[in-house]
C-alpha positions as CSV (number, residue, x, y, z in Angstrom):
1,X,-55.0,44.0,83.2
2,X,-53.0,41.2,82.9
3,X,-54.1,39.7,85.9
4,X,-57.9,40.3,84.7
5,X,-56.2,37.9,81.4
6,X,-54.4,35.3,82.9
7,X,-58.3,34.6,85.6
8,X,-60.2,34.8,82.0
9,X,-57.0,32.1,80.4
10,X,-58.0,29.8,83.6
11,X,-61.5,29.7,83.8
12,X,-61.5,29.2,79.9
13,X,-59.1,26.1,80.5
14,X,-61.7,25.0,83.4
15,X,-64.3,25.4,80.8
16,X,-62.8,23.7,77.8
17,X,-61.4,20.7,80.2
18,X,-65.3,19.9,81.4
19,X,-66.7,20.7,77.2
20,X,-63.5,18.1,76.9
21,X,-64.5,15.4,79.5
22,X,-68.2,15.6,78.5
23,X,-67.8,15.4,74.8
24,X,-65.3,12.3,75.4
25,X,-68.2,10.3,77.5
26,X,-70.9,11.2,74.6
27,X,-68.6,9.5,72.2
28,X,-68.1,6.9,74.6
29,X,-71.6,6.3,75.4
30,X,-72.4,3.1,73.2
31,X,-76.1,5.3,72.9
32,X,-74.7,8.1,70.8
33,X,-75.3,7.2,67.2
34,X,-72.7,7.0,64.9
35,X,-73.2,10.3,62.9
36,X,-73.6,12.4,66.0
37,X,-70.5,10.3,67.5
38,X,-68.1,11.8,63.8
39,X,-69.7,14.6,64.5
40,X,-68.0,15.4,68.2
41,X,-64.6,14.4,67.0
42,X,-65.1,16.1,63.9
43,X,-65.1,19.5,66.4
44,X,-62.6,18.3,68.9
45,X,-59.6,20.3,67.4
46,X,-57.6,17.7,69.0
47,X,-59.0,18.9,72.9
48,X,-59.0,22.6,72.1
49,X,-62.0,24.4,71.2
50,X,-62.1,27.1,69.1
51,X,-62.6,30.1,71.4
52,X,-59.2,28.4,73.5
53,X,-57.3,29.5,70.9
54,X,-58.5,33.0,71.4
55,X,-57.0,33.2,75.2
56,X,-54.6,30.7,75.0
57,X,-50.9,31.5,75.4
58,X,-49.1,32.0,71.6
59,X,-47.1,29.2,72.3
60,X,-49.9,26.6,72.7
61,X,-51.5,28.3,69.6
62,X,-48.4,27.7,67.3
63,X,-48.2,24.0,68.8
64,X,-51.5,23.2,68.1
65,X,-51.8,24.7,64.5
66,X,-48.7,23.1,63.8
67,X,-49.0,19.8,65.7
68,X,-49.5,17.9,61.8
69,X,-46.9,19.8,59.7
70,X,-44.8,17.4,58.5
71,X,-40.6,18.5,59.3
72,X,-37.8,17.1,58.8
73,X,-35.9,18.7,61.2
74,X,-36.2,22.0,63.7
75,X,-34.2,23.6,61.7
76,X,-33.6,26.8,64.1
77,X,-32.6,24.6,66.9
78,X,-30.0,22.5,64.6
79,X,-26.5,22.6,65.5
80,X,-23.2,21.3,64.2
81,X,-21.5,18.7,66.6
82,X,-19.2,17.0,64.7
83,X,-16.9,16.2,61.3
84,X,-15.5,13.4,60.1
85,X,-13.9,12.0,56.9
86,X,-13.7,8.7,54.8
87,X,-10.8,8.5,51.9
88,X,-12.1,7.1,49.2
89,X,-10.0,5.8,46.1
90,X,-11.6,7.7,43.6
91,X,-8.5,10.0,41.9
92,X,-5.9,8.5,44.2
93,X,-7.3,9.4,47.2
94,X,-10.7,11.6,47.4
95,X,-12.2,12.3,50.6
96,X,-15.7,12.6,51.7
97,X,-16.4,14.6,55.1
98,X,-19.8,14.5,57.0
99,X,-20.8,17.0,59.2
100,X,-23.2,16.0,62.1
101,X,-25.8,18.2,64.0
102,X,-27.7,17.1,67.5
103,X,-30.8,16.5,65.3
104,X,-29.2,13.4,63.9
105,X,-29.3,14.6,60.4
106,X,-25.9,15.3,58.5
107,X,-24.5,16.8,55.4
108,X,-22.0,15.1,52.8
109,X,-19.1,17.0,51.2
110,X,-15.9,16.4,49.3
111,X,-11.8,17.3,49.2
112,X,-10.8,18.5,46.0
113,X,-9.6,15.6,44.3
114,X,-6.7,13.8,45.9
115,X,-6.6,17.4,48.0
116,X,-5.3,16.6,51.8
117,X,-8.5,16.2,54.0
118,X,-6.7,18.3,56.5
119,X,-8.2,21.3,54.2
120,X,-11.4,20.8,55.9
121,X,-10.5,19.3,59.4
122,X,-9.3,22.4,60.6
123,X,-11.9,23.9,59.9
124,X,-13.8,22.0,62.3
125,X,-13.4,24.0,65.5
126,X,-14.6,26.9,63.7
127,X,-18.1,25.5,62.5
128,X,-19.1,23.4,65.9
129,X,-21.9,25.0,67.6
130,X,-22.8,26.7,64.4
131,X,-26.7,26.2,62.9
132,X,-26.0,24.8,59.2
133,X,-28.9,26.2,58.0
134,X,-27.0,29.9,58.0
135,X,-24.9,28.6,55.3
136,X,-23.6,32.1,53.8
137,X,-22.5,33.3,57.4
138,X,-20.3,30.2,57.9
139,X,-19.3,30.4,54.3
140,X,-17.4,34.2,55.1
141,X,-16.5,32.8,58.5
142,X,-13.9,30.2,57.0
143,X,-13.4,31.6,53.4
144,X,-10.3,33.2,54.4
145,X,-8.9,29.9,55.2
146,X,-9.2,28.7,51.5
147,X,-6.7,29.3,48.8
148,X,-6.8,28.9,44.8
149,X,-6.5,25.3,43.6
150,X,-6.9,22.5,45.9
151,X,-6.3,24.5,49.2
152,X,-10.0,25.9,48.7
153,X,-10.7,22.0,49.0
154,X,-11.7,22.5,52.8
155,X,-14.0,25.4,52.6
156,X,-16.1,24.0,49.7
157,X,-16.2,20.5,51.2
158,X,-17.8,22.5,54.2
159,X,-20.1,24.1,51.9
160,X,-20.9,21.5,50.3
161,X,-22.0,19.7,53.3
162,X,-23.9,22.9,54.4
163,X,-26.1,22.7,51.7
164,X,-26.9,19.3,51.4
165,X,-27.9,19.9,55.9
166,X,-29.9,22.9,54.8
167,X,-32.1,21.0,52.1
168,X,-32.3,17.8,54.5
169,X,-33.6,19.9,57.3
170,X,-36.1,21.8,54.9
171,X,-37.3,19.4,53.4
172,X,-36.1,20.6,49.8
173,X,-33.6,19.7,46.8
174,X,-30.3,22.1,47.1
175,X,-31.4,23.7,43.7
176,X,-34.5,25.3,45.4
177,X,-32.5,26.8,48.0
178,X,-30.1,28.3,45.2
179,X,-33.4,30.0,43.7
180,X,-34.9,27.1,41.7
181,X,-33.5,25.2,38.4
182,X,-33.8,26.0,34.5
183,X,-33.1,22.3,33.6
184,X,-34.2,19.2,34.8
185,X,-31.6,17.5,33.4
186,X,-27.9,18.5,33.3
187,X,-25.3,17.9,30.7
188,X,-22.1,15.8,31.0
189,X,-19.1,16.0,28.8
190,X,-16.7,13.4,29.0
191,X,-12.9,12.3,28.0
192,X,-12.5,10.4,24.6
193,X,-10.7,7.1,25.2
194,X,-7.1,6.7,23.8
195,X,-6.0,3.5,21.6
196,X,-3.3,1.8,20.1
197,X,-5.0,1.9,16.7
198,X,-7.9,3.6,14.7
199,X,-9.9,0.9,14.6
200,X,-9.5,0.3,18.0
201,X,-10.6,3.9,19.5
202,X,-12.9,3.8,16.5
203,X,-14.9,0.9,18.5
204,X,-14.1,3.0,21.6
205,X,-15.8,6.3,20.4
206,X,-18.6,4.1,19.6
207,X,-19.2,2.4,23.2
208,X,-18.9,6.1,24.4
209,X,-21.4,7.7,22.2
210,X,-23.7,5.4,21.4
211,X,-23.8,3.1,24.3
212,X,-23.0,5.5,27.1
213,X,-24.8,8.2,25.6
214,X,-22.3,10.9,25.6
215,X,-23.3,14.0,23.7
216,X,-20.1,15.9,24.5
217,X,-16.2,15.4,24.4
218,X,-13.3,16.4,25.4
219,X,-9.4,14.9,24.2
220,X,-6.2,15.8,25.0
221,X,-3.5,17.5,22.2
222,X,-0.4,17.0,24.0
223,X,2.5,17.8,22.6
224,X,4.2,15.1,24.3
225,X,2.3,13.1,21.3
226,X,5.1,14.3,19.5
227,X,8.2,12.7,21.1
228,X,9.9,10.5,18.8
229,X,9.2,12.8,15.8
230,X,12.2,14.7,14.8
231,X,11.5,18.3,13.9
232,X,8.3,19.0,15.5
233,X,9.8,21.1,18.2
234,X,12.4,23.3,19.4
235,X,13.9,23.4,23.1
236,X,12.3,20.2,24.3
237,X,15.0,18.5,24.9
238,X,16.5,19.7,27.8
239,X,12.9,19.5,29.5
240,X,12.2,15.6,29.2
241,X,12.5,13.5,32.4
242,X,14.2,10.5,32.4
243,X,12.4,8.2,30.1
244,X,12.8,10.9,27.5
245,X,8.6,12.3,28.4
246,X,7.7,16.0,28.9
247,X,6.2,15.0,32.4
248,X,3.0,17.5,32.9
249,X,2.9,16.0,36.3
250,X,5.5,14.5,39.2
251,X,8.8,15.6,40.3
252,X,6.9,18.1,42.5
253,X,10.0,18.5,44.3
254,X,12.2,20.3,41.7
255,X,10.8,23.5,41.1
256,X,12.9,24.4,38.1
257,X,11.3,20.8,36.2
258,X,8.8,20.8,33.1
259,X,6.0,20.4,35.8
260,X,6.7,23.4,37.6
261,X,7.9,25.8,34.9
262,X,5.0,27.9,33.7
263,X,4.0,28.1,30.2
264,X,5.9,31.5,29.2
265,X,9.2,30.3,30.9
266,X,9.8,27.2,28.7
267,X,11.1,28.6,25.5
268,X,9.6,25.2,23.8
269,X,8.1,26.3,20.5
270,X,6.1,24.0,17.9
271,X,7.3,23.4,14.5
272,X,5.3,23.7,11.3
273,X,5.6,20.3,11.5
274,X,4.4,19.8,14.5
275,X,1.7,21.8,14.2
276,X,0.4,19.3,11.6
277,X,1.1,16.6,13.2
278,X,-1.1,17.6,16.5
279,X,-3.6,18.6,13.9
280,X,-3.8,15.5,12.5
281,X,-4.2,14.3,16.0
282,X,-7.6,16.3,16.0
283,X,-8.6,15.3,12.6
284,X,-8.4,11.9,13.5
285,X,-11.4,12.1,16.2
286,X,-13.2,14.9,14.0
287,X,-13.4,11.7,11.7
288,X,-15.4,9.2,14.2
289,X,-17.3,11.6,16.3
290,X,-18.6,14.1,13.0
291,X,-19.6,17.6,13.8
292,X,-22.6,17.1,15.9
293,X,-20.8,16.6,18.9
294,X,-19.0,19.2,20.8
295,X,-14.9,18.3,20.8
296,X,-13.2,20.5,23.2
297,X,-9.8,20.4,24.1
298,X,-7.2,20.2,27.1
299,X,-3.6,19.4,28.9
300,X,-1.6,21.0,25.6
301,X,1.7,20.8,27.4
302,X,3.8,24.1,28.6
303,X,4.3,26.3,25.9
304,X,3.9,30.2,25.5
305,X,1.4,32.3,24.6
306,X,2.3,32.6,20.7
307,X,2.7,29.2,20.3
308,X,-1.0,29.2,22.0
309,X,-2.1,31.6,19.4
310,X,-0.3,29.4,16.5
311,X,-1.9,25.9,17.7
312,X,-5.5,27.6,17.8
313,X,-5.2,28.9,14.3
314,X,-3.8,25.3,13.2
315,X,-7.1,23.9,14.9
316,X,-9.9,26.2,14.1
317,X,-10.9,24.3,11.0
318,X,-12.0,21.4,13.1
319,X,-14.9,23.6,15.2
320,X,-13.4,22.5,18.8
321,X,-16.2,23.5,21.7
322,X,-13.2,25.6,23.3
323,X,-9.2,25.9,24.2
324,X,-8.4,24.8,27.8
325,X,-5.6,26.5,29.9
326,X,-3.6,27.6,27.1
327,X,-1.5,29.4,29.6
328,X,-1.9,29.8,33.7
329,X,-5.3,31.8,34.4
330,X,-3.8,34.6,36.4
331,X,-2.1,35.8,33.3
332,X,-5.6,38.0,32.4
333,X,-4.1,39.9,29.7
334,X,-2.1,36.7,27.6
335,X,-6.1,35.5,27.9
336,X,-7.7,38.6,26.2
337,X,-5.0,38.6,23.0
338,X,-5.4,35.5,22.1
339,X,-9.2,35.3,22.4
340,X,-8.9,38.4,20.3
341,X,-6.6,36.2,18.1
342,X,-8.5,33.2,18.0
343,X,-12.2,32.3,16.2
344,X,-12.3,28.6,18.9
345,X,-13.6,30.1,22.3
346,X,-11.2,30.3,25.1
347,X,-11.9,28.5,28.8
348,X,-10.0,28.6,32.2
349,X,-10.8,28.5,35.9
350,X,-10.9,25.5,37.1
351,X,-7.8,25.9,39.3
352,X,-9.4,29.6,41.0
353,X,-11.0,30.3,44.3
354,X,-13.7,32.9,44.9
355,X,-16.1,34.9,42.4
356,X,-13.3,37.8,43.0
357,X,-10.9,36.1,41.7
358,X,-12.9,35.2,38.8
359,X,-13.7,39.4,38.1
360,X,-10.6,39.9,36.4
361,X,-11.1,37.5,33.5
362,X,-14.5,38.4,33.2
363,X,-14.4,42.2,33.5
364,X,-11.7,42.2,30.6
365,X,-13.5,39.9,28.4
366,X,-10.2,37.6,28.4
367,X,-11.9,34.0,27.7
368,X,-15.2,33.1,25.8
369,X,-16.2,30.6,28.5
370,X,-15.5,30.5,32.6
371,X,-14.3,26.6,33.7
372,X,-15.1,26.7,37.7
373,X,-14.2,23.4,39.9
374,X,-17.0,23.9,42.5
375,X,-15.0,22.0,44.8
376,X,-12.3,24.8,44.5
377,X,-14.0,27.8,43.2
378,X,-16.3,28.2,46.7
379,X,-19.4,25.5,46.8
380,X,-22.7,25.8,45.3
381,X,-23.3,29.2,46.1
382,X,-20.4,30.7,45.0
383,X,-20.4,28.6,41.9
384,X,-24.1,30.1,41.1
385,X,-22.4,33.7,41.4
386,X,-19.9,33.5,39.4
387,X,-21.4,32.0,36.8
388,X,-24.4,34.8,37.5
389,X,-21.7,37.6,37.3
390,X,-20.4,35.7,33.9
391,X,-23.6,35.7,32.4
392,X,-24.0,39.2,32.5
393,X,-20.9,40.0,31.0
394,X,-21.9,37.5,28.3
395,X,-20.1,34.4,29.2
396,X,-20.6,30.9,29.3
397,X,-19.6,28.6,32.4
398,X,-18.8,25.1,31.9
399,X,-18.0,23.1,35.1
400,X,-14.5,20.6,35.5
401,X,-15.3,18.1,38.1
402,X,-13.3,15.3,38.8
403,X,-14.4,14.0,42.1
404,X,-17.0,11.3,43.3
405,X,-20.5,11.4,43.4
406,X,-20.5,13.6,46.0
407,X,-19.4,16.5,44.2
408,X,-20.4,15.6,41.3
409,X,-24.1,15.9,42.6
410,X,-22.9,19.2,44.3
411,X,-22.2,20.6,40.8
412,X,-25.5,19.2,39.3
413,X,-27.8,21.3,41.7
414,X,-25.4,24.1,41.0
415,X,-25.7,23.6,37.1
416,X,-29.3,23.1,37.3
417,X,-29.7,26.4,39.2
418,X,-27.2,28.1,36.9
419,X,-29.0,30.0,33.1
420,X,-25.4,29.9,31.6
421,X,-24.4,26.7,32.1
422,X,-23.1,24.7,29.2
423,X,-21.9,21.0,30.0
424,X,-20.4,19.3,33.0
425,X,-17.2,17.2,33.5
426,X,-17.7,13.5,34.3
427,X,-13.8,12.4,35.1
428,X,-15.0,8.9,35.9
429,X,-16.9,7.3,33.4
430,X,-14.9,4.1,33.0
431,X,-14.5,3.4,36.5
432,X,-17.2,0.4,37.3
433,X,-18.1,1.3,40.4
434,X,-18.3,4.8,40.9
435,X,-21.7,5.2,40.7
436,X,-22.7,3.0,43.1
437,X,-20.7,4.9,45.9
438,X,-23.8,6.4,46.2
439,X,-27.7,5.4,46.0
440,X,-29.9,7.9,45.6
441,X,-32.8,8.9,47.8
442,X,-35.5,9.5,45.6
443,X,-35.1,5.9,42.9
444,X,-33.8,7.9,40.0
445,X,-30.7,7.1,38.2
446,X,-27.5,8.8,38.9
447,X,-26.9,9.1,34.5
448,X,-28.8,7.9,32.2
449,X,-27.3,8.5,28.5
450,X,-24.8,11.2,29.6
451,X,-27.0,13.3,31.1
452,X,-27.3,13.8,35.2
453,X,-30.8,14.0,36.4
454,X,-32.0,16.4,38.8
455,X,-33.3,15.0,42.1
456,X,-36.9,17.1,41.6
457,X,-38.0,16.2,44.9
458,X,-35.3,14.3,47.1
459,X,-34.1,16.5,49.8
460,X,-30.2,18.3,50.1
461,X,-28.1,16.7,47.3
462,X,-30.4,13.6,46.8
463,X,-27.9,10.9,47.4
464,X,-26.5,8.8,50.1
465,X,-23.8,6.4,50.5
466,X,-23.1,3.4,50.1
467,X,-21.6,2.6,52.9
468,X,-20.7,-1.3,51.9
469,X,-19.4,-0.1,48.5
470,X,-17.0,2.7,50.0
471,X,-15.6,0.3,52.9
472,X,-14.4,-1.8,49.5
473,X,-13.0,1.5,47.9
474,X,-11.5,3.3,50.6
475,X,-7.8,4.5,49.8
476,X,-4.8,2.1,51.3
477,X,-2.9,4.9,53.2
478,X,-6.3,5.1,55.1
479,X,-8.6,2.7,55.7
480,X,-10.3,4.2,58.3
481,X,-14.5,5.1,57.7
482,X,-15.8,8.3,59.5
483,X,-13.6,7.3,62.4
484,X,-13.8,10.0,65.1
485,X,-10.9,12.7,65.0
486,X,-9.9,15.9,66.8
């Protein structure tokens, strides 16, 4: 029989090769008039007749058929060859990787915020060879290298990059991929900017509302604003660095310092005192901004749950958007009493790695709104499920996001594909040339008026860099640019 096939596949060839020849000298014959001449290439199928395709091997077929479908890649036949890194300046010292296929198409991904690169170069070995397209299997192939806090870095840089191959190679925005968007724009919230008197930050608040557009804020209610102000708290003391500061960051090396004492372990309490004073703090911006505008707050300074409990209630007058990592976020039960306590909605998260991690909080009810870093909490996908899993338990997500455009678009596509999403963190809104790190690959504008907007077309993430502008803004410990590495 298939001997009988393969005579009748031959013949049909011979056939369709003379129907071929001859219909090519009618159209060349300068006798043929015009409308039979359209009419012959009208019916040439491009040398294939229709009865070849009836004989003809399936592999001809599909070539045939889908000789004019526009791709942009094979992506079956892609492969990962390579990863490399640039170390921007953007937080002291951000890093973009790219990951290369034998297509010559490549995905962009980021390093947590001045996280070590090494987070995702070591990963390297264990994606080469692999198709990016098959994003989720390479995702639980390294996951188990990532950690909370900036050692997920690596793996979401990765997946990251994944995503924004995958959408190149399809042809598609990374929001499709993640099952379409709700919003075609995505909202930013952004930090209010500090002055040395009211009518300074007054102009300030101004430039950042009504010139930049902002729609959201966020301030910090430190109570390291209180140093200098004699009975506003007890048992600081003995926790101030040298120049006399409660220090939320340095000295990483002592590990009995303010920096690296948790909350409960300080013994610092607020004053009555104090409480006003911070509340006056509060009352101050409430006063330019008005009520329209979300205020949320942050970086409190390292003080117990009780005292947590006791600066909420001072503060719940002035309708903040929520409380952010009152305490550490592993501590799931200190979370549920004092959102039981408390009337201002509770956030945390950005600091934890993997929708599992996440359960906990949620399953208990222990905050009001979930705070995921997508460049720590797992990439895209893993950012869409956790907020997925919040929703269903009733809870918001907000997304912290302090990185450059890279992963700042990451978490736009995320947000876009996300129903509970609330507002997004722009860390860099004074810095002149962050945007244009990046152009984007469809015209639109990176912001316009504190919103993101959605690439609805532009394939992957929907930017690419600048190369010129990042040479200029590369870190000083590394100058080097995609350089090749082991």
């Amino acid at each position: 029989m298939k001997s009988i096939l393969q005579q009748l596949i031959t013949q049909n060839r011979q056939l369709e090769k003379a129907d071929a020849d001859a219909r090519q000298q009618e159209i060349n014959n300068p006798q043929t008039k015009d409308s039979r001449r359209n009419f012959l290439k009208a019916t040439a199928l491009g040398g294939i007749s229709l009865a070849g395709f009836i004989l003809a091997p399936i592999e001809d077929t599909i070539a045939q058929s889908t000789s004019k479908v526009k791709r942009a890649s094979s992506p079956s036949e892609l492969k990962i060859t390579d990863m490399r890194y640039a170390l921007t300046n953007v937080m002291g010292g951000t890093a973009i990787i790219r990951i290369d296929t034998n297509q010559g198409i490549y995905g962009l991904g980021e390093v947590r915020d001045a996280a070590d690169v090494r987070y995702a170069l070591f990963l390297k070995s264990r994606i080469l060879g692999e198709n990016p397209c098959n994003v989720e299997l390479i995702f639980r192939k390294i996951k188990q290298f990532g950690g909370q806090s900036r050692q997920g870095g690596g793996v979401c840089a990765v997946e990251m990059a994944l995503w924004d191959l995958c959408g190149k190679a399809y042809n598609v925005p990374a929001w499709q991929l993640l099952g379409g968007r709700y919003r075609d724009r995505v909202r930013l919230y952004a930090d209010t900017p500090e002055a040395g008197s009211v009518e300074e930050q007054k102009k300030l608040i101004n430039y950042r509302v009504k010139d930049q557009g902002y729609t959201w804020l966020k301030m910090d209610v430190s109570i390291g604003e209180l140093k200098g102000k004699p009975d506003t708290l007890v048992n600081a003391k003995l926790w101030e660095n040298g120049q006399g500061n409660l220090a939320q960051w340095g000295d990483q090396n002592n590990i009995t310092s303010y920096a690296n004492t948790l909350h409960p372990f300080t013994q610092i309490q607020i004053t009555e005192k104090g409480l006003e004073e911070l509340a006056q703090i509060v009352d101050g911006t409430r006063k330019l901004i008005g009520y329209d505008i979300p205020l949320a707050t942050d970086h409190y300074g390292h003080f117990d749950m009780n005292n947590g409990i006791r600066l909420g209630k001072a503060l719940e007058k002035y309708r903040l958007a929520w409380l952010e990592d009152l305490v550490s976020w592993e501590l799931t039960s200190q979370w549920r009493t004092m959102s039981d306590a408390l009337e201002t909605p509770t956030l945390t998260g950005e600091d934890i790695y993997l929708l599992k991690n996440f359960k906990p909080l949620i399953d208990a009810k222990a905050v009001d709104i979930v705070h995921p870093d997508l460049a720590t909490s797992g990439g895209l996908l893993e950012t869409k499920k956790i907020g997925d899993y919040a929703e269903e338990n009733g809870i918001a997500m907000a997304m912290h996001q302090a990185g450059t455009p890279v992963s700042f678009m990451a978490n736009v596509h995320c947000a876009a594909a996300t129903m509970n999403f609330l507002s997004l963190e722009h860390h860099s809104v004074d810095v002149p040339w962050w945007e244009s790190l990046v152009k984007t690959t469809d015209g639109r504008q990176l912001i316009t008026k504190g919103f993101a907007n959605v690439p609805l077309t532009a394939p992957g993430l929907g930017i690419e860099l600048n190369e010129d502008v990042v040479k200029q803004h590369l870190h000083p410990r590394d100058k080097s640019y995609f350089a090749p590495n082991k």
